[in-house]
LUMKE-971595 format. One record per residue (C-alpha): residue number from 0; x negated, y, z. Coordinates in steps of 0.5 Angstrom, whole numbers, padded with zeros to 4 digits. Example, Ala and Ser with C-alpha at 12.3 -4.5 7.8 and 13.67 -1.06 7.14 Angstrom:
> num:c1:c2:c3
> 0:-0025:-0009:0016
> 1:-0027:-0002:0014
***
This chain:
> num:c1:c2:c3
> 0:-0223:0229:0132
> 1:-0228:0231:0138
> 2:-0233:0226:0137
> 3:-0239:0229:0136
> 4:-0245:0226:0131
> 5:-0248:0224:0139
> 6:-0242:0221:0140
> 7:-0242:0217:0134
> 8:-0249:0215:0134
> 9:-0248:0211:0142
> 10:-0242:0208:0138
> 11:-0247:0206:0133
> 12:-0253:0203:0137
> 13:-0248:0199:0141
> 14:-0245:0196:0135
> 15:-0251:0194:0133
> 16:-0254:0192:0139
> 17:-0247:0186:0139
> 18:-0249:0183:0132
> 19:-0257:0183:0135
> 20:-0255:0179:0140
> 21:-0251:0175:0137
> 22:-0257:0173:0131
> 23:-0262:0173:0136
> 24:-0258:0167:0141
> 25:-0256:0164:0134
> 26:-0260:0159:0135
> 27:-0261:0156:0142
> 28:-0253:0157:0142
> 29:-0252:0151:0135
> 30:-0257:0146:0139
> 31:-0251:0142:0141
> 32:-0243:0143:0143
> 33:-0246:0144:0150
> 34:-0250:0151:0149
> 35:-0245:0153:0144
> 36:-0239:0153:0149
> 37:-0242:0153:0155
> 38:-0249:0155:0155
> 39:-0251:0149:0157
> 40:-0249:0150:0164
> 41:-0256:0153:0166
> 42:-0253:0161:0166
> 43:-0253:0163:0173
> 44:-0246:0164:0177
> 45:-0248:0172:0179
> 46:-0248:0172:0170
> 47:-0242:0169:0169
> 48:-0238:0172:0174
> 49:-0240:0179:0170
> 50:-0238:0177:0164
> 51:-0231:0175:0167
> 52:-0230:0181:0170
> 53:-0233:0185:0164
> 54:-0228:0180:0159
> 55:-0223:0182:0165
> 56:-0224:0190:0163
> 57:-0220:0188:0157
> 58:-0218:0196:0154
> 59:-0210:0193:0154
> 60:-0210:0192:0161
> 61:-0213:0198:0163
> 62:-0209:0202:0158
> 63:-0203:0198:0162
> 64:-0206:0199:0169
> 65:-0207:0207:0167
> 66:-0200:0207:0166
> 67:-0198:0203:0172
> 68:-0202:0208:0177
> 69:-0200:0214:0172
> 70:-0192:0213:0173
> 71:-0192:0209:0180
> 72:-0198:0211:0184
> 73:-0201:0207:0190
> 74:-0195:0203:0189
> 75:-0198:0200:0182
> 76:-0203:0196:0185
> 77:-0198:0190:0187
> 78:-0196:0190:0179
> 79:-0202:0186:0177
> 80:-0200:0181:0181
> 81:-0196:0179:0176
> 82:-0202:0176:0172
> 83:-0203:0173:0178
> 84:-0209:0178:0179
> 85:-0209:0174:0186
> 86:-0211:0167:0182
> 87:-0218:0170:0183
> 88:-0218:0167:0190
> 89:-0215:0162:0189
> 90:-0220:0160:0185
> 91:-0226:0163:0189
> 92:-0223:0159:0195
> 93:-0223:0152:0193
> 94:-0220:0152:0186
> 95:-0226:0152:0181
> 96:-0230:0148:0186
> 97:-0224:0143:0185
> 98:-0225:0144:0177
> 99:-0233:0144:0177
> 100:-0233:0137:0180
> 101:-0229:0134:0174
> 102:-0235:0136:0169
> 103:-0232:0137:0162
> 104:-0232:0141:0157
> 105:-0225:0144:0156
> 106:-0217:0143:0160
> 107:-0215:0138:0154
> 108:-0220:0134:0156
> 109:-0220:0134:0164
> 110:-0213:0130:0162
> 111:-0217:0123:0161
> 112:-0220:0124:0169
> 113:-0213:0125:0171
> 114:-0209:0121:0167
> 115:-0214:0117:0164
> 116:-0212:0114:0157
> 117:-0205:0112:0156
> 118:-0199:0114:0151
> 119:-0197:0119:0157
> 120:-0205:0123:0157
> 121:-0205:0123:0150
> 122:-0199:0127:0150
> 123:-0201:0131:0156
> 124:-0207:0132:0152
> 125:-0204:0134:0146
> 126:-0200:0139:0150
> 127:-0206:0143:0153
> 128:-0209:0144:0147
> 129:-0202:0146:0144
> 130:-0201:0152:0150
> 131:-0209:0153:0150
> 132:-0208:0155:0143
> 133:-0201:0159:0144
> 134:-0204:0163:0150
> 135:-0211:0164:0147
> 136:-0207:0167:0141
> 137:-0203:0171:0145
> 138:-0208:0175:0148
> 139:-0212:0176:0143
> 140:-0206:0178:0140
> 141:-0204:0182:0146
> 142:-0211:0186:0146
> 143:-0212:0187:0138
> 144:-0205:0193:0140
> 145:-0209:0195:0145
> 146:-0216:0197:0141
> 147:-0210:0200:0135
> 148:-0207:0205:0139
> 149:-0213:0207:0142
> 150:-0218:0208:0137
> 151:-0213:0212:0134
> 152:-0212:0217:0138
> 153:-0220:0218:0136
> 154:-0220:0217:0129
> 155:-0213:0220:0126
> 156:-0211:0215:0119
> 157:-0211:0223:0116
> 158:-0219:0225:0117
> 159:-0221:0218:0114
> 160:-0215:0216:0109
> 161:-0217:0221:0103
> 162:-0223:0216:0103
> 163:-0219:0210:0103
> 164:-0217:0207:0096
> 165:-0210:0205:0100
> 166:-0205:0208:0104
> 167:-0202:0205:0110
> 168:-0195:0206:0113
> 169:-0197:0210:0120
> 170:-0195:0204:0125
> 171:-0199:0200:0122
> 172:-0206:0205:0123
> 173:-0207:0201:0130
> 174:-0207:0195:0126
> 175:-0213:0197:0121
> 176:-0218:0199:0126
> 177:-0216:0193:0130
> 178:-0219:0189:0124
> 179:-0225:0193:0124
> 180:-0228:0192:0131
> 181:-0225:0185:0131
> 182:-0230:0183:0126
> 183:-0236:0186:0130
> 184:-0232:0181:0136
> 185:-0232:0175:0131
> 186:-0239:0176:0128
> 187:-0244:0175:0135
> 188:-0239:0170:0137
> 189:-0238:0165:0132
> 190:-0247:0166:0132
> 191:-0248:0166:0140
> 192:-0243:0162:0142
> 193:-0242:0162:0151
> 194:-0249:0165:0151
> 195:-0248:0171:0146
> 196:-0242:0173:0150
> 197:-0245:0173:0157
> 198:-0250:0177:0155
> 199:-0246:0182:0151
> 200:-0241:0182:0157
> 201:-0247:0184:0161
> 202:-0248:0189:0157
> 203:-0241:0192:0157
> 204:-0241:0192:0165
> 205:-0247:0196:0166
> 206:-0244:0201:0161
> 207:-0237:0201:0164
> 208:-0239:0201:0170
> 209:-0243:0209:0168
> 210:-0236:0211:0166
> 211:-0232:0210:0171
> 212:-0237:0213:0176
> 213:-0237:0219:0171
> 214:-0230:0219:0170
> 215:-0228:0219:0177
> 216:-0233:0223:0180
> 217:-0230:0228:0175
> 218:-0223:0226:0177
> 219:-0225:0227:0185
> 220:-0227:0236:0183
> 221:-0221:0236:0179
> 222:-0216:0234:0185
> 223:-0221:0238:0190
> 224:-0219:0245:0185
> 225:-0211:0243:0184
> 226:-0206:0242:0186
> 227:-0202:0234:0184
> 228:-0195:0235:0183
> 229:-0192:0227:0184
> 230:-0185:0225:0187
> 231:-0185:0222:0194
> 232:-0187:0215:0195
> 233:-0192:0216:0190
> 234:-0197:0216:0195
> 235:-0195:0209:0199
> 236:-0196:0203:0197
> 237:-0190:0201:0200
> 238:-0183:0200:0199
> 239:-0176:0199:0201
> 240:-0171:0196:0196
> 241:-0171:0200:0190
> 242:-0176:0204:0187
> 243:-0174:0210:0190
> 244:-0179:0215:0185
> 245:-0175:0219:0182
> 246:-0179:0225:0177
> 247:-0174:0229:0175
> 248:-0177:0236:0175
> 249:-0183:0233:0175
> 250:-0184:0228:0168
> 251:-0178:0227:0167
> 252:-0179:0222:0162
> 253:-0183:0218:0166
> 254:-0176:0216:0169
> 255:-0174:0213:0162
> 256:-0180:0209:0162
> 257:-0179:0206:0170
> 258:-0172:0204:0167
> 259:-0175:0201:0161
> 260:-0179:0197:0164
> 261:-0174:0194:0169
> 262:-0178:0195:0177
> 263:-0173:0199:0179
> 264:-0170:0194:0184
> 265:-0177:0194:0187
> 266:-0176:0189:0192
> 267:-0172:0184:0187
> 268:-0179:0184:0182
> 269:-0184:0183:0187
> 270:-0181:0176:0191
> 271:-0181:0174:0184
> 272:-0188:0176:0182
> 273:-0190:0173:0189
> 274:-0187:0167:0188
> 275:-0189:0166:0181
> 276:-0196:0168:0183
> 277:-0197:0163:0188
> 278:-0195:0157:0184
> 279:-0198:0160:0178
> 280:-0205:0161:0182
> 281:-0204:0154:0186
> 282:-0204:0151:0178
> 283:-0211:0153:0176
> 284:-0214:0157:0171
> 285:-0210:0157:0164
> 286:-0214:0153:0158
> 287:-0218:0161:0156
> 288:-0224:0164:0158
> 289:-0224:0164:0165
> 290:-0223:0157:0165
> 291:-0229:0156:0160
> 292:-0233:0160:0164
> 293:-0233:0156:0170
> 294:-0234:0150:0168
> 295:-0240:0153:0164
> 296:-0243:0154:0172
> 297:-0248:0150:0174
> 298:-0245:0146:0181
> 299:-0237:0146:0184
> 300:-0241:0151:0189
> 301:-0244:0156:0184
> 302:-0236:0156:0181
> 303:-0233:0159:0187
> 304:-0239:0163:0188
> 305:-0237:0167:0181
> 306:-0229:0166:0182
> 307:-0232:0170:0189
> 308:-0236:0175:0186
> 309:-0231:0177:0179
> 310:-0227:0181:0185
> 311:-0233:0184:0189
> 312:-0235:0187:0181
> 313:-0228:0188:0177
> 314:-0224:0191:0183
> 315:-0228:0197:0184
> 316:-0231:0199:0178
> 317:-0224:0199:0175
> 318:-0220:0202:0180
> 319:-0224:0208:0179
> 320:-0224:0208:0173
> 321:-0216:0208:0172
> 322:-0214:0212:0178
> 323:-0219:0216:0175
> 324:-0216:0218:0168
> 325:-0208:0217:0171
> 326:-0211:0223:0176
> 327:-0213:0227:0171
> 328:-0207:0226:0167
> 329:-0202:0228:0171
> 330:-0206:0234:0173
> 331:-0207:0237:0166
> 332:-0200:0233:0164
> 333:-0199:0239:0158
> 334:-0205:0237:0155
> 335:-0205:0230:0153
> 336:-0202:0228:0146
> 337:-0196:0222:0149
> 338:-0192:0223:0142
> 339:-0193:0217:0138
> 340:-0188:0216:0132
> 341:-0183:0220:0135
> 342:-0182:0219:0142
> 343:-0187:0218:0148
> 344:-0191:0212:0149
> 345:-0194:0212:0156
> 346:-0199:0207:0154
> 347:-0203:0213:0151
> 348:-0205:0216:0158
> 349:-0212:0213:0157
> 350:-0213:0214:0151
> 351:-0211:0222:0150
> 352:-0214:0223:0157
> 353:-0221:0220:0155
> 354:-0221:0225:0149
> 355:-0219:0232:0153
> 356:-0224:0230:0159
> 357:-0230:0226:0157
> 358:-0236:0231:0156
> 359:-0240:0229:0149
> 360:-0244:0223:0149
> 361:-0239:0220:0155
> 362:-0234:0220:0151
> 363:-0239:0215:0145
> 364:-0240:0212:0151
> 365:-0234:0210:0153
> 366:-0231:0209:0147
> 367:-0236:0204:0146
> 368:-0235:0200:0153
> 369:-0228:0200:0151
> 370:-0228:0197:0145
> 371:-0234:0193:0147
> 372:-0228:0191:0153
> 373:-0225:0189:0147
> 374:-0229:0185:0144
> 375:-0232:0181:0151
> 376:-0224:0179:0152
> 377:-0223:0179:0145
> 378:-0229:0174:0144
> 379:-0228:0169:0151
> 380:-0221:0167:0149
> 381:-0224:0166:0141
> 382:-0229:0162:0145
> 383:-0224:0158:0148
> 384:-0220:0157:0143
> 385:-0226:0153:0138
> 386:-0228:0150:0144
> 387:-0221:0146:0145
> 388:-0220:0146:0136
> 389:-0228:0143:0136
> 390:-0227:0138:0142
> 391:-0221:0136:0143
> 392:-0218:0135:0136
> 393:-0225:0136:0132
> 394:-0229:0131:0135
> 395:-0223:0127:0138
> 396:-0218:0126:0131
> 397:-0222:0127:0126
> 398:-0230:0126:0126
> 399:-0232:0124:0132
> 400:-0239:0122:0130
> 401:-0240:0129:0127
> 402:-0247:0132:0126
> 403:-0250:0138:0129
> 404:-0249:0142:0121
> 405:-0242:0140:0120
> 406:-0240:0142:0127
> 407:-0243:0149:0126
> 408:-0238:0150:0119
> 409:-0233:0147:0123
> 410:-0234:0153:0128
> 411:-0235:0158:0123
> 412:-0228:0156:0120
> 413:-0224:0155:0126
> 414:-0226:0162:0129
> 415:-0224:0165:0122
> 416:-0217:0161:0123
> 417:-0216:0162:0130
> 418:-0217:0171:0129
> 419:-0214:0171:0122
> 420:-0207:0167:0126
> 421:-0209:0173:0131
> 422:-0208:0179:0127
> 423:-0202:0176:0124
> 424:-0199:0176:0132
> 425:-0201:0183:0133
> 426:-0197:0186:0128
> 427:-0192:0182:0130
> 428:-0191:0186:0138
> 429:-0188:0192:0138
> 430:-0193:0194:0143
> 431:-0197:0192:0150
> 432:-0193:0191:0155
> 433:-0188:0187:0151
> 434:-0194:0182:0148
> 435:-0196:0182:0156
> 436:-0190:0181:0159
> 437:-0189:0175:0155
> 438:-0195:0172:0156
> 439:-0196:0173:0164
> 440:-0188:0171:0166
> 441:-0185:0166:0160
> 442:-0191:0163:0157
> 443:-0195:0162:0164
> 444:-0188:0159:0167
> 445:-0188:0154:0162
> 446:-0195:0152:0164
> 447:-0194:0152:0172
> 448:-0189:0146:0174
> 449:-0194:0140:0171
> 450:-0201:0144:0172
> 451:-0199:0145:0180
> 452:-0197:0137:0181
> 453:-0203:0135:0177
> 454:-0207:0137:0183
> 455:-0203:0135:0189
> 456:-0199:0129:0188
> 457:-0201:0123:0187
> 458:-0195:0120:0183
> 459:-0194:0125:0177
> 460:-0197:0123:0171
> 461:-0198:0124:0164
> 462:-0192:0123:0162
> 463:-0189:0127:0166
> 464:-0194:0132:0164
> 465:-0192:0132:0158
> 466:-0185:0133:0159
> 467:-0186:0139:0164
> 468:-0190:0143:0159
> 469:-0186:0141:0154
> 470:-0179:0143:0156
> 471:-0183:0150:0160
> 472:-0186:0152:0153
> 473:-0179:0150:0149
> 474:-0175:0155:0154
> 475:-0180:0160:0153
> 476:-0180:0161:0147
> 477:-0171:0161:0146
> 478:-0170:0165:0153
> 479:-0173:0171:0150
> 480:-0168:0171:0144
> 481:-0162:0168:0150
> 482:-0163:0174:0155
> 483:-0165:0179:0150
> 484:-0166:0186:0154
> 485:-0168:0183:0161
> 486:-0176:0184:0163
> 487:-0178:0176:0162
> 488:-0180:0176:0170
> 489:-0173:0175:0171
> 490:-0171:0169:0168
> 491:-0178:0166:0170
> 492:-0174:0162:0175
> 493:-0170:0158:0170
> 494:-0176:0156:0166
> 495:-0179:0153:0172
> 496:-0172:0149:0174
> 497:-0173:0146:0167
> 498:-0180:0145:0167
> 499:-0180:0141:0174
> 500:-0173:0137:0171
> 501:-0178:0134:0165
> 502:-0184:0133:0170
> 503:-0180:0130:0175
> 504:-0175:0125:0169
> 505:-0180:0123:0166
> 506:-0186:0122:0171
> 507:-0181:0117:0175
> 508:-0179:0114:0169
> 509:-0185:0112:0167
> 510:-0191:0108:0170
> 511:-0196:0111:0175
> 512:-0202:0112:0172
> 513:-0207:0107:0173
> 514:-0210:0106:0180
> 515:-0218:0106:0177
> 516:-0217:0113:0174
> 517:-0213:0115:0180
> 518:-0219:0113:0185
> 519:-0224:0116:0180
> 520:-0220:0123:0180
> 521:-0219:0122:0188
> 522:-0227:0120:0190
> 523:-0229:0126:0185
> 524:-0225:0132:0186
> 525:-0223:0131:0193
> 526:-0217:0134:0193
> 527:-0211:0135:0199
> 528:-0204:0134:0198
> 529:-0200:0128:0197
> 530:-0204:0122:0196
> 531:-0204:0118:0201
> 532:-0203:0112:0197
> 533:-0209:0114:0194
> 534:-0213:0114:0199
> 535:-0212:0108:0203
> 536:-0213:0104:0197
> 537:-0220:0108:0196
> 538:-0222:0107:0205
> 539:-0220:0099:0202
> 540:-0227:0099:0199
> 541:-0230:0104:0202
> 542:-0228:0105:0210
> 543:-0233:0111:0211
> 544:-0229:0116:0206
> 545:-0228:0122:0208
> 546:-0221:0125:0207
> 547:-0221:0132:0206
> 548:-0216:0136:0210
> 549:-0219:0143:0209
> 550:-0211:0145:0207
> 551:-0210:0149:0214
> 552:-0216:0153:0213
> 553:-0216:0154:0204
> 554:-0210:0157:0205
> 555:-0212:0162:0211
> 556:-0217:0164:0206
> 557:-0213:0165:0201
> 558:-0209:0170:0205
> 559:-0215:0173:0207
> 560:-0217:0173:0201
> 561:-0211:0177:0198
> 562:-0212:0182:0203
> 563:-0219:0183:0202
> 564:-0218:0185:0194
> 565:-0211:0189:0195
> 566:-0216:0193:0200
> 567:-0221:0193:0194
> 568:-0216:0195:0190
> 569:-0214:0201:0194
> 570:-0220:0203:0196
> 571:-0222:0207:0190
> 572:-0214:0210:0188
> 573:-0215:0214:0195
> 574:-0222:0215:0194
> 575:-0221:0220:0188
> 576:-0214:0222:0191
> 577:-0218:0225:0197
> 578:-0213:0221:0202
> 579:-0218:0220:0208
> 580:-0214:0216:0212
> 581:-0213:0211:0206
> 582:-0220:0211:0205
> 583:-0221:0208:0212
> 584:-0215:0204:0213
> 585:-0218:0199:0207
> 586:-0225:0201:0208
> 587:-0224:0198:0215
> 588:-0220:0191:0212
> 589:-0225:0190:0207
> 590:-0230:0190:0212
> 591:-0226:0186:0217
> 592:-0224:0180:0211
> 593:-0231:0180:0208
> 594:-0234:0178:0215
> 595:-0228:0173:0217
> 596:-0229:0170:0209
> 597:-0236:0170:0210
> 598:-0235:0165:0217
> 599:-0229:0162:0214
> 600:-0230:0161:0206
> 601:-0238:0162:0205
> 602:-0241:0159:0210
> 603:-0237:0153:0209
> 604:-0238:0152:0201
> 605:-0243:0147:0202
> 606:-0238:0142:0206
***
């Protein structure tokens, strides 16, 4: 173990600072539901994008990422679109603005402007709050295997388990101290609320950011002195059909892990990450943290302005860190411990590379930031799922007259209850990428269908939604079992041809919705699309309304946009790879997009 008492004394200090927040902000955040959950939306959009980005610095992504650009190079920065990572520009372009006019507090409760209160809203908002909780619960699932796996390359189970009146198996030691950081996580949560969150998130972005500065910068001198041994292609963002990178003689055990992930057939994988990610983009933020905190800003402008702004403040800072650490791993390769139980676990690239290479007090620093990443994720999603147990089954079924004291138990409990479920997942997922894989192609394939028809058809309605998410959240909780051995990208397709055949059976064997809760959504979201009928019924009462017919020019923003962040992404892997050409390249795209954004986008934010 090398940390230093340095080390662990900016552990402590950071440690400390997150559960003095939380007793500090204790009480503005319990003055109603509105400051616990959403800040009272007074925060402003330059803040909450921080914290976004900072909840988006989670340690399991980044381990995934460091391994992503460890074992596929420039080629890597095409996988994150499986989450979508392009969902930010859709967002930034007009989805968050369309959000924000709705001026709720959760995606459950959103349903009623769009579906009113018929048995069909009902469901639909029943089955928002089910796919909120299952997805919240995931993530956090998904980020409690990341913080084991990374805090026990530092803290061997055998230096601290003589003091322990308990052994553990070894497979289970991540799970331990995942439990202890949560706590920290859970404790200036369930206090702060949306406030103590955005407050530590900020904190961790200026310590992260840091970091990576360091990180990198050490990265860079290392590539200057030695010479990096990576297979062809490793350096091109581009690709043919297959993969074509082949590490024989180099690592070869790095070919395992590509076959193991299933992105040989590169082609193949990204079409369909691509069109996953555009129908998954063009359906809105998921009900988690993202979605609570835009509508924790303060106007539909100031919504678009943080999506924007996530991107210009994740990107580099994270890139750097991540190109950063996979450049030194693969330069001094043959000093990093990969072996867990047995075999190599590529996922512990970022880990074992922050260990060898940190100097003291940086690596207390680090370790901190990352554990504190976790946290921020960790705390966001937990703020989203009590806003959705308080909300939208609290106070809507059973005490909707509750006073501010019995809210403040309520809170307490269902926190504790959604981590302890959690904790329960997390022991469950084998590893990272098996957790995220699920959550990013099968759960959110479910979610897609009806979230993308709410928004643009006019005659889909609650039942149909219902139906939708039900029959995508049924296939894919049973096709991981029916196509065991199959990355679950591959058969995303079918969860969406299942849940489109439930939306569109039920909504054409129900009722519309009603028209005053149709012109209501109209008038006030202003959504394109198909609502024609919609709209002549709203010009019969108001001949002046103004149709919005900003389709053509959202969806040129969105590619320009999709260029502008791949670019961004880019920047700082050629950056640390001392690739010059590459460093101009995307130097000159970056600039050339922002300014076209900023006539096309920006300037136009206040229509």
């Amino acid at each position: 173990m090398n940390l230093t008492w340095i080390d662990i004394t900016v552990i402590i200090v950071y440690l400390s600072i997150t559960v003095v927040l939380g007793l500090v902000l204790k009480k503005l955040a319990q003055k109603d539901k509105q400051s616990y959950l959403l800040g009272s939306n007074r925060l402003p959009w330059y803040m909450l994008g921080l914290s976004n980005a900072s909840g988006m610095f989670d340690i399991s992504g980044t381990m995934w990422l460091v391994t992503l650009t460890f074992v596929y190079g420039l080629k890597s920065i095409w996988i994150p679109w499986l989450w979508p990572v392009f969902n930010q520009i859709f967002l930034m372009v007009y989805l968050s603005a369309w959000l924000r006019r709705s001026k709720v507090t959760t995606g459950a409760e959103w349903i009623t402007t769009r579906f009113g209160s018929d048995r069909g809203a009902v469901l639909s908002h029943n089955i928002v709050i089910v796919f909120a909780l299952i997805s919240c619960l995931g993530f956090m699932g998904y980020g409690f295997v990341g913080l084991g796996k990374f805090v026990e390359i530092f803290i061997p189970w055998e230096v601290i388990q003589p003091y322990m009146p308990f052994d553990l198996p070894i497979e289970y030691v991540p799970h331990f101290y995942g439990i202890i950081i949560t706590a920290f996580a859970v404790f200036y949560t369930l206090l702060g609320g949306m406030l103590s969150i955005v407050w530590a998130d900020v904190l961790q972005y200026f310590v992260m950011t840091i970091s990576s500065l360091v990180i990198g910068i050490i990265a860079m001198n290392a590539m200057g002195a030695n010479v990096l041994n990576v297979p062809d292609g490793w350096y091109s963002p581009f690709f043919g059909l297959h993969l074509n990178l082949d590490w024989t003689g180099i690592i070869g055990e790095v070919n395992d892990k590509i076959r193991s992930d299933g992105y040989s057939v590169f082609s193949m994988f990204f079409s369909l990450m691509l069109l996953k990610g555009i129908l998954v983009s063009a359906a809105g933020p998921a009900p988690n943290y993202d979605m609570q905190k835009i509508l924790s800003t303060k106007s539909p402008r100031e919504a678009s302005l943080m999506s924007g702004f996530v991107t210009v403040v994740l990107m580099p800072v994270r890139y750097f860190m991540l190109a950063g650490f996979a450049i030194l791993g693969l330069l001094f390769y043959e000093k990093l411990d990969l072996i867990v139980g047995g075999r190599i676990d590529f996922e512990q690239v970022l880990p074992s590379a922050i260990h060898e290479f940190a100097p003291v007090g940086l690596l207390g620093l680090l370790i901190a930031g990352l554990m504190a990443a976790f946290m921020g994720t960790f705390s966001g999603t937990l703020n989203a799922a009590q806003a959705y147990i308080i909300n939208d089954v609290y106070l809507k079924y059973i005490n909707p007259s509750a006073p501010k004291n019995k809210l403040k138990i309520v809170n307490y409990i269902s926190g504790l209850s959604v981590v302890l479920v959690s904790t329960v997942i997390g022991f469950f997922a084998r590893d990272v990428n098996d957790l995220l894989q699920w959550i990013v192609s099968a759960l959110f394939g479910s979610y897609m269908v009806s979230n993308v028809l709410k928004w643009y058809w006019w005659r889909f309605n609650g039942h149909g939604y219902f139906w939708g998410m039900m029959a995508g959240i049924i296939a894919a909780l049973i096709f991981p079992y029916v196509f065991r051995g199959t990355l679950d990208l591959y058969y995303f397709p079918l969860i969406v041809v299942v849940s489109l055949a439930g939306a569109l059976i039920a909504t054409y064997a129900t009722r519309p919705t009603d028209e005053l809760t149709l012109k209501s959504f109209y008038t006030s979201v202003r959504p394109w699309g198909f609502w024609k009928p919609i709209l002549e019924k709203v010009r019969e009462q108001d001949a002046g309304f103004k149709e919005n017919k900003n389709f053509s020019r959202d969806m040129m923003n969105v590619l320009i946009g999709a260029i502008w962040q791949i670019a961004i992404m880019a920047l700082p892997v050629y950056l640390i790879l001392l690739r010059w050409n590459g460093v101009a390249v995307t130097a000159m795209l970056i600039i050339l997009t922002t300014l076209l954004l900023w006539k096309t986008w920006y300037k136009k934010l206040d229509e």
